[in-house]
C-alpha positions as CSV (number, residue, x, y, z in Angstrom):
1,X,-12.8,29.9,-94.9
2,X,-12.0,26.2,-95.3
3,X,-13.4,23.8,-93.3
4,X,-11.6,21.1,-91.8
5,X,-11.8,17.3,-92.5
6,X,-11.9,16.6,-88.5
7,X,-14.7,19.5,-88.0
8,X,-16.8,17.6,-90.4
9,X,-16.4,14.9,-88.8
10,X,-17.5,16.3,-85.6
11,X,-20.3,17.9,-87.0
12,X,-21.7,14.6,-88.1
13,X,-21.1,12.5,-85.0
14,X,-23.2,15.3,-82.9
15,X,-25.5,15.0,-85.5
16,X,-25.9,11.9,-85.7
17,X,-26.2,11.9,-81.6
18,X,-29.4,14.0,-81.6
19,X,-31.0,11.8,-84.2
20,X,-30.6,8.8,-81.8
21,X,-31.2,10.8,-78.4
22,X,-33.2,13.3,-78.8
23,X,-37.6,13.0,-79.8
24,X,-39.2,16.3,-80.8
25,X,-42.6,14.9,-80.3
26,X,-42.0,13.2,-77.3
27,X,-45.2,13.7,-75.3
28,X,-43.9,16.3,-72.9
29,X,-44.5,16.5,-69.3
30,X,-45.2,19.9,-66.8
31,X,-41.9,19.3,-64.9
32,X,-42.4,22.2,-63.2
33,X,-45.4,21.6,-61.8
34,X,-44.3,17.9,-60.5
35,X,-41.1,19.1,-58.8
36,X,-43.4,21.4,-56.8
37,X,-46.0,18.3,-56.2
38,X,-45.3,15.1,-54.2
39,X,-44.4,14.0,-57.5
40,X,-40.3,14.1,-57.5
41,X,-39.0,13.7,-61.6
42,X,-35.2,12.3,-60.6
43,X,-36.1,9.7,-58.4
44,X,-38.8,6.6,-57.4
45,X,-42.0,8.1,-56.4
46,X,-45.3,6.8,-54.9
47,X,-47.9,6.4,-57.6
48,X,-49.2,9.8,-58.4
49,X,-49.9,12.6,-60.8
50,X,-51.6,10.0,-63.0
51,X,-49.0,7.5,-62.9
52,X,-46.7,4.6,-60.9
53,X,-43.3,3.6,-60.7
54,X,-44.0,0.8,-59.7
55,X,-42.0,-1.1,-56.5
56,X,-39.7,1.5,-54.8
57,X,-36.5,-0.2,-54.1
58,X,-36.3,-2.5,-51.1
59,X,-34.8,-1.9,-47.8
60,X,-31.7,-4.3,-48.2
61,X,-30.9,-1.8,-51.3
62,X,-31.3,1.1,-49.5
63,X,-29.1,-0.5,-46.5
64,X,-26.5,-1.4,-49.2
65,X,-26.7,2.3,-50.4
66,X,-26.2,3.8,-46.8
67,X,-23.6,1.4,-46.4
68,X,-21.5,3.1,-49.2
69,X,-22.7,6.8,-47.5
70,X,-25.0,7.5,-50.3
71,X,-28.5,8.7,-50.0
72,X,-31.0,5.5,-50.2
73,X,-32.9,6.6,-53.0
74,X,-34.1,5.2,-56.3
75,X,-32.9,7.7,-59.0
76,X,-33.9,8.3,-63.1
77,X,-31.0,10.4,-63.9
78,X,-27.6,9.9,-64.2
79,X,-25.7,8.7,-66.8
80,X,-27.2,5.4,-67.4
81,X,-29.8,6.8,-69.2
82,X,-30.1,6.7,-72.7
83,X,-30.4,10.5,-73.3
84,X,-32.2,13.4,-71.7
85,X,-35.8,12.2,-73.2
86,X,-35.5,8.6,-71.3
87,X,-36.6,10.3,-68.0
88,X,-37.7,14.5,-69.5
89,X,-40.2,13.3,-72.1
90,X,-40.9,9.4,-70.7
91,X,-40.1,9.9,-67.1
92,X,-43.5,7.6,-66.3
93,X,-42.0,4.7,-68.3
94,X,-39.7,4.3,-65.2
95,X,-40.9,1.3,-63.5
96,X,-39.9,-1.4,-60.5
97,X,-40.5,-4.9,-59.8
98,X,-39.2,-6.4,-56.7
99,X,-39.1,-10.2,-56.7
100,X,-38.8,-11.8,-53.3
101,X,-39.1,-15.1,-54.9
102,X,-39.1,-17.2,-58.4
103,X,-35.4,-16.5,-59.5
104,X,-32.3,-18.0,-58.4
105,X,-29.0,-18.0,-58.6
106,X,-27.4,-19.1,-62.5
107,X,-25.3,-22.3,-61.2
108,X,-25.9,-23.3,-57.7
109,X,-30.2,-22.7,-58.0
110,X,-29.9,-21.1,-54.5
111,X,-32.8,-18.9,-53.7
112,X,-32.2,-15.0,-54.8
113,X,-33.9,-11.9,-54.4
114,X,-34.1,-9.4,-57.1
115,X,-35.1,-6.2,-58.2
116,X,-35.0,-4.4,-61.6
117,X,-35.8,-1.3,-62.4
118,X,-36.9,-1.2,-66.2
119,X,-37.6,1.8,-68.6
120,X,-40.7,0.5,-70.9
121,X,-44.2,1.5,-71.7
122,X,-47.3,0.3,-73.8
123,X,-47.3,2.8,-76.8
124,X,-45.6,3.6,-79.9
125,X,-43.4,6.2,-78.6
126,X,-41.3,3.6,-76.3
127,X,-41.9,0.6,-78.6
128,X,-39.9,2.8,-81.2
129,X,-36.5,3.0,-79.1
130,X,-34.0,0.1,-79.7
131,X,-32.5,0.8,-76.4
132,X,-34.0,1.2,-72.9
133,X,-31.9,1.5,-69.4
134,X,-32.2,-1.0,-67.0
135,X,-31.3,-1.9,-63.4
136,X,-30.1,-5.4,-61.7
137,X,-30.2,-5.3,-58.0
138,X,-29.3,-8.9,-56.3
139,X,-29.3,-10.8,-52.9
140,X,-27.9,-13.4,-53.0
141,X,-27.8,-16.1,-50.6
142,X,-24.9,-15.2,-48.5
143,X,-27.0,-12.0,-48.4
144,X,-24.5,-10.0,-50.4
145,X,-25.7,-7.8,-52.7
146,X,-24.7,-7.2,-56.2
147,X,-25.5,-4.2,-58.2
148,X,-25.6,-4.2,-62.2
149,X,-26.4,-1.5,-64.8
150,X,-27.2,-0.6,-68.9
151,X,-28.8,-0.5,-71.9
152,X,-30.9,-3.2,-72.6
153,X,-31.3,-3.6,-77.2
154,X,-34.9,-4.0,-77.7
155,X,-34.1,-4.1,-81.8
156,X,-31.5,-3.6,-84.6
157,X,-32.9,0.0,-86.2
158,X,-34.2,3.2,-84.5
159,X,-37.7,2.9,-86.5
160,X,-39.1,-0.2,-86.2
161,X,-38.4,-2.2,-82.9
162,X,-41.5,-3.5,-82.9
163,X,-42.8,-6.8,-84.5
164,X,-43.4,-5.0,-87.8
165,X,-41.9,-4.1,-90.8
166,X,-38.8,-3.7,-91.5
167,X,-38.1,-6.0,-88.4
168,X,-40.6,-8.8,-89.4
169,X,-41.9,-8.1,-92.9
170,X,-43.7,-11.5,-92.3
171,X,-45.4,-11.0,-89.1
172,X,-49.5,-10.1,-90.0
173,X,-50.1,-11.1,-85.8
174,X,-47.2,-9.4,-84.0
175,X,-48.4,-11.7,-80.6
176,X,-46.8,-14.5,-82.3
177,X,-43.5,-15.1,-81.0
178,X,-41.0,-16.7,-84.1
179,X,-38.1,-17.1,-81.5
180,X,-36.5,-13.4,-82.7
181,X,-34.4,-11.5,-80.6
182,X,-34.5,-8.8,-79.5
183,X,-37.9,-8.0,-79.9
184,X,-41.2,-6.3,-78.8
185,X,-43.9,-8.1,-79.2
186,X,-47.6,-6.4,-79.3
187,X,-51.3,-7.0,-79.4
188,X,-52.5,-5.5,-82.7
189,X,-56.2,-4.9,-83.7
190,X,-56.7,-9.1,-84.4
191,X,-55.2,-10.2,-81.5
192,X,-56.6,-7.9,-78.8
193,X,-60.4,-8.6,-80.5
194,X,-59.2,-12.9,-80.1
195,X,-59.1,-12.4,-76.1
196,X,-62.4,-12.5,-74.0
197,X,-62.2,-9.1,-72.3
198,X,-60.1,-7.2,-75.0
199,X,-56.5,-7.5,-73.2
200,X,-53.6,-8.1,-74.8
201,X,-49.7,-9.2,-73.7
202,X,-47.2,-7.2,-74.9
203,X,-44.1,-8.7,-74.0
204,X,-40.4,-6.7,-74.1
205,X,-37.4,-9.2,-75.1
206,X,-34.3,-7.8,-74.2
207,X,-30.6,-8.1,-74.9
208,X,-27.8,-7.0,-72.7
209,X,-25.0,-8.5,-70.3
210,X,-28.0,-9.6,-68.5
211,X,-31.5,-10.2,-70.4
212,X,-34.8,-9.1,-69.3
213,X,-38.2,-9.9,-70.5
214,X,-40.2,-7.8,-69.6
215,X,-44.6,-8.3,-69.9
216,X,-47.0,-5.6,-69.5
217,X,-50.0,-7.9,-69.8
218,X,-52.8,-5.8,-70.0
219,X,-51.1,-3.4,-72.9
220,X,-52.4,0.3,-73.0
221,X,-52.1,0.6,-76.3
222,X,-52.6,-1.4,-80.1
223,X,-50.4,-1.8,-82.2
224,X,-50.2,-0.7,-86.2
225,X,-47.6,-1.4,-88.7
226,X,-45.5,1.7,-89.2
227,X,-47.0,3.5,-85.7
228,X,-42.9,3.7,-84.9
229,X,-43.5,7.3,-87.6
230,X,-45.7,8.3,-85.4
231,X,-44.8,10.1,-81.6
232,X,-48.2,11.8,-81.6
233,X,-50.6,10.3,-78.8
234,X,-53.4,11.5,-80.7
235,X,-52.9,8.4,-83.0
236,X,-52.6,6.1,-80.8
237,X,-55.5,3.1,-80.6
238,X,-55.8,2.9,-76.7
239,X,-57.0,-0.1,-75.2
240,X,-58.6,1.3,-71.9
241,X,-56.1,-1.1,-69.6
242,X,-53.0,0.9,-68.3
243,X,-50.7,-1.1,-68.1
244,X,-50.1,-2.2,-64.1
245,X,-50.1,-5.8,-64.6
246,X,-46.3,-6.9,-65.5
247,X,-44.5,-10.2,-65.4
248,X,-40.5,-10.7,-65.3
249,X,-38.1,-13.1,-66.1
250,X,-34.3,-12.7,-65.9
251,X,-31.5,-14.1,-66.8
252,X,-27.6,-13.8,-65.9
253,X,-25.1,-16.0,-66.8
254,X,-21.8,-15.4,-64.0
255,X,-18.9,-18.0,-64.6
256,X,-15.7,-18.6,-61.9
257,X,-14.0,-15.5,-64.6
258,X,-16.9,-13.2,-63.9
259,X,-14.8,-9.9,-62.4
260,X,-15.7,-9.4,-58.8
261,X,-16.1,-6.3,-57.1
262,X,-16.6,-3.0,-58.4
263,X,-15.6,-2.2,-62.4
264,X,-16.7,-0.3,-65.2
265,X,-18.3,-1.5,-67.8
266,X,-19.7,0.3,-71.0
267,X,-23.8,0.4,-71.5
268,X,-23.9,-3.0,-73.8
269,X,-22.2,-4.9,-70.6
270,X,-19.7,-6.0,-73.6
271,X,-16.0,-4.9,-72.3
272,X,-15.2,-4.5,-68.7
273,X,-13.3,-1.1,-69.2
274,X,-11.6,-1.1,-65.6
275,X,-11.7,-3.2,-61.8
276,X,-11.6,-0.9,-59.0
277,X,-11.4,-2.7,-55.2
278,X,-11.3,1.2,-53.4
279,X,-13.6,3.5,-56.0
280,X,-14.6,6.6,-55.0
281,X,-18.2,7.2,-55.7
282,X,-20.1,10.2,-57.1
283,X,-23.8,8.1,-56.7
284,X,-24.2,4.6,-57.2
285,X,-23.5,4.7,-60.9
286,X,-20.6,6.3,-61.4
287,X,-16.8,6.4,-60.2
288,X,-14.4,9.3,-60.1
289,X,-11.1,8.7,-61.2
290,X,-11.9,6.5,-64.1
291,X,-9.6,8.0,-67.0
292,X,-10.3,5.3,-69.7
293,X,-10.0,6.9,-73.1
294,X,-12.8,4.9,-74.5
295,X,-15.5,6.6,-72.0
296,X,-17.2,8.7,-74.3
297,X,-15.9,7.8,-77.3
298,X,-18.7,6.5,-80.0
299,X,-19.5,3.2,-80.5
300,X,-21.2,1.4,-83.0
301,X,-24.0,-1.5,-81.8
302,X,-26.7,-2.9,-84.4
303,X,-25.8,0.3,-86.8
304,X,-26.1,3.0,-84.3
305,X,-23.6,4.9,-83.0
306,X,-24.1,5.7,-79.3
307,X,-21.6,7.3,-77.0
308,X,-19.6,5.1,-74.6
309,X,-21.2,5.4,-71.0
310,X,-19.1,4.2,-68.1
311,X,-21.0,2.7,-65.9
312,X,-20.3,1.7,-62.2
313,X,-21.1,-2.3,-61.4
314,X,-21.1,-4.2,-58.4
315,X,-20.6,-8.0,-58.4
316,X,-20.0,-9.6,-55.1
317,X,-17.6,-12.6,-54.5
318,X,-20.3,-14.4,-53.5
319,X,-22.5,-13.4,-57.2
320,X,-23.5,-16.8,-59.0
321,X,-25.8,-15.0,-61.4
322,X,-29.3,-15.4,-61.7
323,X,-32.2,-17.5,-63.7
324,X,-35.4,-17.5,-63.3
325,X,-37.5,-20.3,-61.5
326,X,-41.3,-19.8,-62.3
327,X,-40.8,-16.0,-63.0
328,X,-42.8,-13.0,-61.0
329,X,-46.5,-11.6,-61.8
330,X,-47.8,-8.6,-60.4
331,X,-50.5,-5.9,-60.4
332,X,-49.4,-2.7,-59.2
333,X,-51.9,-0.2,-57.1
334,X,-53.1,2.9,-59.5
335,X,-52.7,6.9,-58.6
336,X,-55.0,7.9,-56.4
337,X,-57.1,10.3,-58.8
338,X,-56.8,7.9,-61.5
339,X,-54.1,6.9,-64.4
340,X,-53.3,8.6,-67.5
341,X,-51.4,7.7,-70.9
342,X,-48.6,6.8,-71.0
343,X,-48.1,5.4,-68.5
Protein backbone atom coordinates (compact mmCIF):
# COMPACT_ATOMS: atom_id res chain seq x y z
CA UNK A 1 0.00 0.00 0.00
CA UNK A 2 1.38 3.41 -0.79
CA UNK A 3 1.59 5.82 1.61
CA UNK A 4 0.59 9.28 1.21
CA UNK A 5 2.77 12.47 1.09
CA UNK A 6 0.15 14.26 3.59
CA UNK A 7 0.10 11.08 6.03
CA UNK A 8 3.83 11.48 6.32
CA UNK A 9 3.47 14.55 7.12
CA UNK A 10 1.13 13.91 9.86
CA UNK A 11 3.10 11.28 11.15
CA UNK A 12 5.98 13.53 11.75
CA UNK A 13 4.15 16.60 13.19
CA UNK A 14 2.59 14.13 16.04
CA UNK A 15 5.92 13.01 16.32
CA UNK A 16 7.47 15.66 16.62
CA UNK A 17 4.60 16.80 19.35
CA UNK A 18 5.50 14.02 21.82
CA UNK A 19 9.17 14.80 21.61
CA UNK A 20 8.38 18.38 22.84
CA UNK A 21 5.35 17.42 25.28
CA UNK A 22 5.75 14.47 26.63
CA UNK A 23 8.94 13.26 29.48
CA UNK A 24 9.24 9.48 30.03
CA UNK A 25 11.28 9.96 33.10
CA UNK A 26 9.38 12.58 34.49
CA UNK A 27 9.44 11.93 38.20
CA UNK A 28 5.95 10.62 38.50
CA UNK A 29 3.48 11.35 41.18
CA UNK A 30 0.69 8.82 43.07
CA UNK A 31 -2.32 10.84 41.62
CA UNK A 32 -4.43 8.54 42.98
CA UNK A 33 -3.62 8.71 46.26
CA UNK A 34 -3.64 12.75 46.26
CA UNK A 35 -7.19 13.01 44.70
CA UNK A 36 -8.32 10.98 47.64
CA UNK A 37 -6.12 13.26 50.13
CA UNK A 38 -6.68 16.95 50.92
CA UNK A 39 -4.29 17.23 48.27
CA UNK A 40 -6.53 18.19 45.00
CA UNK A 41 -4.07 17.76 41.51
CA UNK A 42 -6.24 20.34 39.17
CA UNK A 43 -6.35 23.13 41.28
CA UNK A 44 -4.35 25.47 44.12
CA UNK A 45 -4.04 23.62 47.26
CA UNK A 46 -2.84 24.34 50.84
CA UNK A 47 0.70 23.17 51.30
CA UNK A 48 0.70 19.47 51.77
CA UNK A 49 1.69 16.00 50.70
CA UNK A 50 5.32 17.24 50.89
CA UNK A 51 4.83 20.31 48.91
CA UNK A 52 3.28 24.12 48.45
CA UNK A 53 1.73 26.08 45.92
CA UNK A 54 2.48 28.72 47.16
CA UNK A 55 -0.18 31.93 47.57
CA UNK A 56 -3.75 30.78 46.59
CA UNK A 57 -5.33 33.39 44.53
CA UNK A 58 -6.74 36.45 46.29
CA UNK A 59 -10.22 37.33 47.07
CA UNK A 60 -10.59 40.21 44.42
CA UNK A 61 -9.73 37.14 41.86
CA UNK A 62 -11.98 34.96 43.10
CA UNK A 63 -14.72 37.94 43.24
CA UNK A 64 -13.78 38.67 39.52
CA UNK A 65 -14.33 34.80 38.83
CA UNK A 66 -17.85 34.70 40.51
CA UNK A 67 -18.59 37.66 38.82
CA UNK A 68 -18.29 35.87 35.39
CA UNK A 69 -20.43 32.73 37.20
CA UNK A 70 -17.41 30.54 37.34
CA UNK A 71 -16.19 28.61 40.30
CA UNK A 72 -13.41 30.76 42.30
CA UNK A 73 -10.80 28.46 42.04
CA UNK A 74 -7.11 28.39 41.11
CA UNK A 75 -6.84 25.66 38.44
CA UNK A 76 -3.48 23.56 36.73
CA UNK A 77 -5.24 22.15 33.88
CA UNK A 78 -6.69 23.50 30.98
CA UNK A 79 -5.27 24.31 27.92
CA UNK A 80 -2.68 26.73 28.94
CA UNK A 81 -0.55 24.20 29.87
CA UNK A 82 2.23 23.13 28.05
CA UNK A 83 1.27 19.40 27.72
CA UNK A 84 -0.12 16.81 30.01
CA UNK A 85 3.45 16.46 32.10
CA UNK A 86 3.35 20.35 33.03
CA UNK A 87 0.80 19.56 35.86
CA UNK A 88 0.79 14.98 35.73
CA UNK A 89 4.60 14.59 36.16
CA UNK A 90 5.47 18.37 37.69
CA UNK A 91 2.22 19.25 39.24
CA UNK A 92 4.38 20.67 42.54
CA UNK A 93 6.24 23.11 40.26
CA UNK A 94 2.86 25.03 40.24
CA UNK A 95 3.43 27.95 42.34
CA UNK A 96 1.73 31.66 43.49
CA UNK A 97 2.97 34.81 44.56
CA UNK A 98 0.58 37.53 45.37
CA UNK A 99 2.08 40.96 45.49
CA UNK A 100 0.01 43.54 47.33
CA UNK A 101 2.71 46.04 46.69
CA UNK A 102 6.15 46.88 44.72
CA UNK A 103 4.70 46.96 41.12
CA UNK A 104 2.85 49.43 39.31
CA UNK A 105 1.19 50.26 36.50
CA UNK A 106 3.65 50.59 32.98
CA UNK A 107 2.89 54.48 32.14
CA UNK A 108 1.01 56.23 34.82
CA UNK A 109 3.26 54.42 38.07
CA UNK A 110 -0.13 54.15 39.87
CA UNK A 111 -0.08 51.62 42.56
CA UNK A 112 -1.09 47.82 41.25
CA UNK A 113 -1.78 44.67 42.76
CA UNK A 114 -0.67 41.53 41.20
CA UNK A 115 -0.61 37.95 41.23
CA UNK A 116 1.09 35.32 39.00
CA UNK A 117 0.95 32.01 39.05
CA UNK A 118 4.23 30.50 37.63
CA UNK A 119 5.19 26.87 36.64
CA UNK A 120 9.09 26.51 37.77
CA UNK A 121 11.17 24.36 40.00
CA UNK A 122 14.89 24.06 41.28
CA UNK A 123 16.05 20.80 39.42
CA UNK A 124 17.14 19.63 36.23
CA UNK A 125 13.95 18.24 35.14
CA UNK A 126 12.20 21.91 34.95
CA UNK A 127 15.48 23.78 34.11
CA UNK A 128 15.39 21.51 30.87
CA UNK A 129 11.91 22.84 29.39
CA UNK A 130 12.14 26.03 27.17
CA UNK A 131 8.63 26.79 27.98
CA UNK A 132 6.70 27.06 31.15
CA UNK A 133 2.84 28.40 31.58
CA UNK A 134 2.30 31.33 33.39
CA UNK A 135 -0.54 33.47 34.84
CA UNK A 136 -1.00 37.53 35.12
CA UNK A 137 -3.71 38.51 37.38
CA UNK A 138 -3.99 42.58 37.84
CA UNK A 139 -5.75 45.38 39.95
CA UNK A 140 -5.44 48.10 38.84
CA UNK A 141 -6.12 51.34 40.39
CA UNK A 142 -9.64 51.88 39.22
CA UNK A 143 -9.85 48.47 40.86
CA UNK A 144 -10.55 46.67 37.63
CA UNK A 145 -9.08 43.63 37.01
CA UNK A 146 -7.23 42.30 34.14
CA UNK A 147 -6.55 38.79 33.45
CA UNK A 148 -3.50 37.49 31.14
CA UNK A 149 -2.29 34.01 30.07
CA UNK A 150 0.80 31.83 28.24
CA UNK A 151 3.86 30.36 27.73
CA UNK A 152 6.59 32.00 29.02
CA UNK A 153 10.36 30.96 26.66
CA UNK A 154 12.85 30.15 29.23
CA UNK A 155 15.48 29.24 26.14
CA UNK A 156 15.95 28.65 22.39
CA UNK A 157 16.41 24.50 22.39
CA UNK A 158 14.60 21.73 24.31
CA UNK A 159 18.08 20.38 25.91
CA UNK A 160 19.85 22.92 27.31
CA UNK A 161 17.83 26.04 28.87
CA UNK A 162 20.07 26.35 31.37
CA UNK A 163 23.27 28.45 31.60
CA UNK A 164 25.27 25.72 30.02
CA UNK A 165 26.34 24.39 26.92
CA UNK A 166 25.03 24.63 24.07
CA UNK A 167 23.28 27.87 25.50
CA UNK A 168 26.46 29.42 26.93
CA UNK A 169 29.50 27.42 25.87
CA UNK A 170 31.46 30.22 27.82
CA UNK A 171 29.73 30.21 31.09
CA UNK A 172 32.21 28.01 33.78
CA UNK A 173 29.86 30.03 36.84
CA UNK A 174 26.26 29.82 35.46
CA UNK A 175 25.33 32.65 38.57
CA UNK A 176 26.85 35.15 36.37
CA UNK A 177 24.35 36.92 34.59
CA UNK A 178 25.98 38.21 30.75
CA UNK A 179 22.66 40.06 30.00
CA UNK A 180 21.15 36.76 27.86
CA UNK A 181 17.77 36.28 27.44
CA UNK A 182 15.86 34.10 28.02
CA UNK A 183 17.68 32.35 30.51
CA UNK A 184 17.97 30.20 33.65
CA UNK A 185 20.42 31.01 35.70
CA UNK A 186 21.85 28.44 38.51
CA UNK A 187 24.13 27.91 41.43
CA UNK A 188 26.55 25.21 40.33
CA UNK A 189 29.09 23.44 42.66
CA UNK A 190 31.57 26.88 42.85
CA UNK A 191 29.09 29.14 43.37
CA UNK A 192 26.92 27.48 46.07
CA UNK A 193 30.44 26.58 48.09
CA UNK A 194 31.30 30.91 47.57
CA UNK A 195 28.05 31.73 49.89
CA UNK A 196 28.33 31.55 53.79
CA UNK A 197 25.60 29.05 54.45
CA UNK A 198 25.66 27.07 51.10
CA UNK A 199 22.51 28.84 49.32
CA UNK A 200 22.43 29.73 46.05
CA UNK A 201 19.94 32.13 43.70
CA UNK A 202 18.70 30.57 40.90
CA UNK A 203 16.96 33.06 38.95
CA UNK A 204 14.24 32.19 35.84
CA UNK A 205 14.36 35.05 33.04
CA UNK A 206 11.52 34.82 31.04
CA UNK A 207 10.13 35.87 27.68
CA UNK A 208 6.53 36.36 26.67
CA UNK A 209 3.85 39.18 25.96
CA UNK A 210 4.59 39.94 29.48
CA UNK A 211 8.12 38.92 31.11
CA UNK A 212 8.67 37.35 34.44
CA UNK A 213 11.70 36.82 36.46
CA UNK A 214 11.28 34.62 38.52
CA UNK A 215 14.05 33.78 41.83
CA UNK A 216 13.93 30.77 43.92
CA UNK A 217 16.68 32.03 46.19
CA UNK A 218 17.48 29.30 48.25
CA UNK A 219 17.74 26.70 45.06
CA UNK A 220 17.05 22.87 45.84
CA UNK A 221 19.24 21.72 43.68
CA UNK A 222 23.08 22.22 41.84
CA UNK A 223 23.66 22.59 38.85
CA UNK A 224 26.00 20.47 36.22
CA UNK A 225 26.75 21.00 32.70
CA UNK A 226 24.75 18.59 30.63
CA UNK A 227 22.25 17.63 33.78
CA UNK A 228 19.37 18.73 31.05
CA UNK A 229 20.21 14.51 29.74
CA UNK A 230 19.34 13.65 32.80
CA UNK A 231 15.40 13.42 34.27
CA UNK A 232 16.55 10.93 36.95
CA UNK A 233 16.31 12.52 40.57
CA UNK A 234 18.74 10.04 41.63
CA UNK A 235 21.49 12.35 39.95
CA UNK A 236 20.60 15.14 41.09
CA UNK A 237 23.24 17.19 43.69
CA UNK A 238 20.56 18.47 46.33
CA UNK A 239 21.28 21.36 48.24
CA UNK A 240 19.21 20.63 51.46
CA UNK A 241 17.09 24.15 50.92
CA UNK A 242 13.61 23.61 49.14
CA UNK A 243 13.11 26.10 47.55
CA UNK A 244 10.28 28.50 49.50
CA UNK A 245 12.05 31.64 49.28
CA UNK A 246 11.16 33.37 45.81
CA UNK A 247 11.39 36.89 44.57
CA UNK A 248 9.38 38.43 41.44
CA UNK A 249 9.67 41.03 39.12
CA UNK A 250 7.26 41.81 36.19
CA UNK A 251 7.08 43.60 33.45
CA UNK A 252 4.16 44.64 30.87
CA UNK A 253 4.31 47.04 28.44
CA UNK A 254 0.28 48.20 27.48
CA UNK A 255 0.19 51.25 24.92
CA UNK A 256 -3.27 53.42 23.97
CA UNK A 257 -3.46 50.25 20.82
CA UNK A 258 -3.30 47.59 23.56
CA UNK A 259 -6.89 45.62 22.68
CA UNK A 260 -9.26 45.98 25.47
CA UNK A 261 -11.61 43.53 26.74
CA UNK A 262 -11.74 39.98 26.20
CA UNK A 263 -9.60 38.32 22.96
CA UNK A 264 -7.69 35.51 22.08
CA UNK A 265 -4.43 35.39 21.86
CA UNK A 266 -2.03 32.37 21.01
CA UNK A 267 0.52 31.01 23.94
CA UNK A 268 3.63 33.38 22.83
CA UNK A 269 1.12 36.57 23.38
CA UNK A 270 2.49 37.34 19.65
CA UNK A 271 -0.97 37.68 17.49
CA UNK A 272 -4.22 38.67 18.91
CA UNK A 273 -6.27 35.93 16.98
CA UNK A 274 -9.78 37.49 17.83
CA UNK A 275 -11.67 40.52 20.24
CA UNK A 276 -14.75 39.29 21.76
CA UNK A 277 -16.98 42.10 24.02
CA UNK A 278 -19.88 39.13 24.82
CA UNK A 279 -17.63 35.62 24.98
CA UNK A 280 -19.16 32.86 26.24
CA UNK A 281 -16.95 31.05 28.71
CA UNK A 282 -16.08 27.38 29.22
CA UNK A 283 -13.56 28.42 32.48
CA UNK A 284 -11.55 31.34 32.69
CA UNK A 285 -9.22 30.38 29.93
CA UNK A 286 -11.10 29.58 27.23
CA UNK A 287 -14.04 30.87 24.87
CA UNK A 288 -16.52 28.88 22.97
CA UNK A 289 -17.28 29.93 19.64
CA UNK A 290 -13.82 30.90 18.66
CA UNK A 291 -13.54 29.28 15.01
CA UNK A 292 -10.05 30.72 14.10
CA UNK A 293 -8.36 28.33 11.74
CA UNK A 294 -5.04 28.98 13.20
CA UNK A 295 -6.04 27.42 16.80
CA UNK A 296 -4.33 24.32 16.68
CA UNK A 297 -2.42 24.63 13.89
CA UNK A 298 1.60 24.27 14.54
CA UNK A 299 3.68 26.89 15.01
CA UNK A 300 7.23 27.34 14.95
CA UNK A 301 9.00 29.61 17.99
CA UNK A 302 12.97 29.34 18.63
CA UNK A 303 12.96 25.97 16.35
CA UNK A 304 10.16 24.18 18.00
CA UNK A 305 7.13 23.44 16.70
CA UNK A 306 4.30 23.73 19.26
CA UNK A 307 0.58 23.59 18.57
CA UNK A 308 -1.34 26.87 18.52
CA UNK A 309 -3.27 27.26 21.94
CA UNK A 310 -6.03 29.83 22.12
CA UNK A 311 -6.06 31.29 24.97
CA UNK A 312 -8.77 33.58 26.70
CA UNK A 313 -7.29 37.19 27.96
CA UNK A 314 -8.83 39.87 29.84
CA UNK A 315 -7.48 43.47 29.58
CA UNK A 316 -9.67 46.10 31.14
CA UNK A 317 -10.16 49.67 29.67
CA UNK A 318 -8.73 50.91 32.57
CA UNK A 319 -5.23 48.32 32.03
CA UNK A 320 -1.95 50.55 31.87
CA UNK A 321 0.31 47.61 32.20
CA UNK A 322 2.60 46.88 34.84
CA UNK A 323 6.46 47.45 36.00
CA UNK A 324 7.91 46.67 38.80
CA UNK A 325 8.84 49.18 41.68
CA UNK A 326 11.28 47.50 44.16
CA UNK A 327 10.00 43.93 43.26
CA UNK A 328 8.38 41.28 45.99
CA UNK A 329 10.40 38.72 48.35
CA UNK A 330 8.82 36.06 50.07
CA UNK A 331 9.18 32.86 52.18
CA UNK A 332 6.43 30.63 51.87
CA UNK A 333 5.18 28.26 55.08
CA UNK A 334 6.39 24.39 54.50
CA UNK A 335 3.82 21.10 54.51
CA UNK A 336 3.05 20.29 57.64
CA UNK A 337 5.02 16.73 57.72
CA UNK A 338 7.76 18.21 56.00
CA UNK A 339 8.93 19.01 52.20
CA UNK A 340 10.09 16.75 49.55
CA UNK A 341 11.99 16.99 46.07
CA UNK A 342 10.88 18.52 43.78
CA UNK A 343 9.32 20.75 44.97
Amino acid sequence: MRTSTRTVALTLYLALLVLVFYDPLAPAHDHAAMAQSACPVEQWHPPGCGHEHGDDLPQWGKDWLVSLGLPPELRFDGPLTTGPHENHEKHNAFKGFYAPTGFTSFNQHQPVEIYVLMHASSNPGDREAPVHSSELWVRDAAGNVSFRQGWQKLGTTKLGTSCQAPRLPTCPTPEIDNGERPIVLSPDEAGLAATPVKRGQETWYGDSSFDISWGISDATTVFHPGEALSYDPATWTPTGFYGLTRTLDVTWQTTAQTARGWQVRDQFGTEVLSVSPTPALTDYRGLTGLNDPRCGQPVVIAGQIYPRQCLAQYIAPTADGVVTSGGARKTFPAPTGGTVLPN
